[in-house]
C-alpha positions in Angstrom: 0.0 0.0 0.0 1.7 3.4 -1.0 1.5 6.4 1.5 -1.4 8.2 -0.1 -3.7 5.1 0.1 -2.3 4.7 3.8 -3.4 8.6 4.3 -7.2 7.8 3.1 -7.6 5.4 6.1 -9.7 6.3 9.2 -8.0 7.9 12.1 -9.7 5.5 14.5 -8.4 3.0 12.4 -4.8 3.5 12.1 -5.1 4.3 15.5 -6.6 0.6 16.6 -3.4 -0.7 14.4 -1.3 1.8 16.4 -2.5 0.7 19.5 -2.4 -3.4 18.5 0.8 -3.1 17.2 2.5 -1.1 20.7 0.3 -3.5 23.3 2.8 -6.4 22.7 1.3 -8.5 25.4 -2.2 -7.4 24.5 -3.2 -6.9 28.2 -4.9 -3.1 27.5 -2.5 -1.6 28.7 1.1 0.0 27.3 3.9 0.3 29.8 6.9 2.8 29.1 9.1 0.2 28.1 6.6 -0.8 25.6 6.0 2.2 23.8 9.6 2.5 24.1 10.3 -0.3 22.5 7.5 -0.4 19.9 7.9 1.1 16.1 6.6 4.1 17.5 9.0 4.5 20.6 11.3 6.7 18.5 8.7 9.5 17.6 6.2 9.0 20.9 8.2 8.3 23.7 8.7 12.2 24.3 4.8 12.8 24.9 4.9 9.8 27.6 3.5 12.5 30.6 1.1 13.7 27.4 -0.1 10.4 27.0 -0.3 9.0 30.3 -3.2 11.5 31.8 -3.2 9.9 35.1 0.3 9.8 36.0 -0.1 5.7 36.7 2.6 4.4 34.6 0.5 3.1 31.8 -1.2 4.2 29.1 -5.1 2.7 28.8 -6.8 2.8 25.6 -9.2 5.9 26.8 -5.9 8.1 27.2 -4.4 6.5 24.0 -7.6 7.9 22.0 -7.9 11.1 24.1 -4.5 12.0 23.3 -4.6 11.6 19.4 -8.4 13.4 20.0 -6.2 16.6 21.2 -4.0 16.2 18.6 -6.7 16.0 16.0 -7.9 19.0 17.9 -5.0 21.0 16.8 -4.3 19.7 12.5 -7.6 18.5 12.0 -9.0 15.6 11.0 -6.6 15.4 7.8 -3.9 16.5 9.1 -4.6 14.0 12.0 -5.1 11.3 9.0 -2.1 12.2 7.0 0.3 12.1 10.4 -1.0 8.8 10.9 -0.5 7.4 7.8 2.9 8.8 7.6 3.8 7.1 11.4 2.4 3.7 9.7 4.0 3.9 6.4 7.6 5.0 7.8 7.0 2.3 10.5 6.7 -0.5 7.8 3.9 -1.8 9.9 1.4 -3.7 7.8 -1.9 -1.0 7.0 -3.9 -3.6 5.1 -5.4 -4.8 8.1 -6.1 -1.1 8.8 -7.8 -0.7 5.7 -10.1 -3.4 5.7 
């Protein structure tokens, strides 16, 4: 899938596959060290207080939503979509089961 197909995907969609592809042990739940360590550890790591509301040293999929919601709150939807699709595309992570 090239980049621009990527970018016509729904936000809530690439961010499901975000969120699937970070939760390694798929309790609900990312850790620091998982984010870290996920393909998105490089370019979200730095928001971990952002994304992490509560302060409890995990990230729940409420937060994980709310977050990208403020984000979308500031570029707007397409410039939400077209982040996203970018963060999947560079991350080589595999946006057909986003797009289906």
């Amino acid at each position: 899938m090239e980049l621009a197909e990527v970018s016509t995907c729904e936000s809530r969609h690439m961010l499901s596959r975000m969120w699937n592809v970070a939760d390694t042990n798929g309790d609900g739940c990312l850790v620091k060290r998982e984010l870290e360590e996920s393909v998105f550890g490089p370019l979200l790591s730095g928001e971990w207080h952002q994304l992490d509301e509560d302060s409890d040293g995990k990230i729940t999929i409420p937060e994980w939503f709310q977050y990208w919601d403020s984000i979308e709150g500031e570029l707007g939807e397409g410039g939400l979509r077209n982040m996203l699709g970018e963060m999947l595309y560079e991350a080589d992570v595999d946006v057909k089961v986003v797009s289906t």
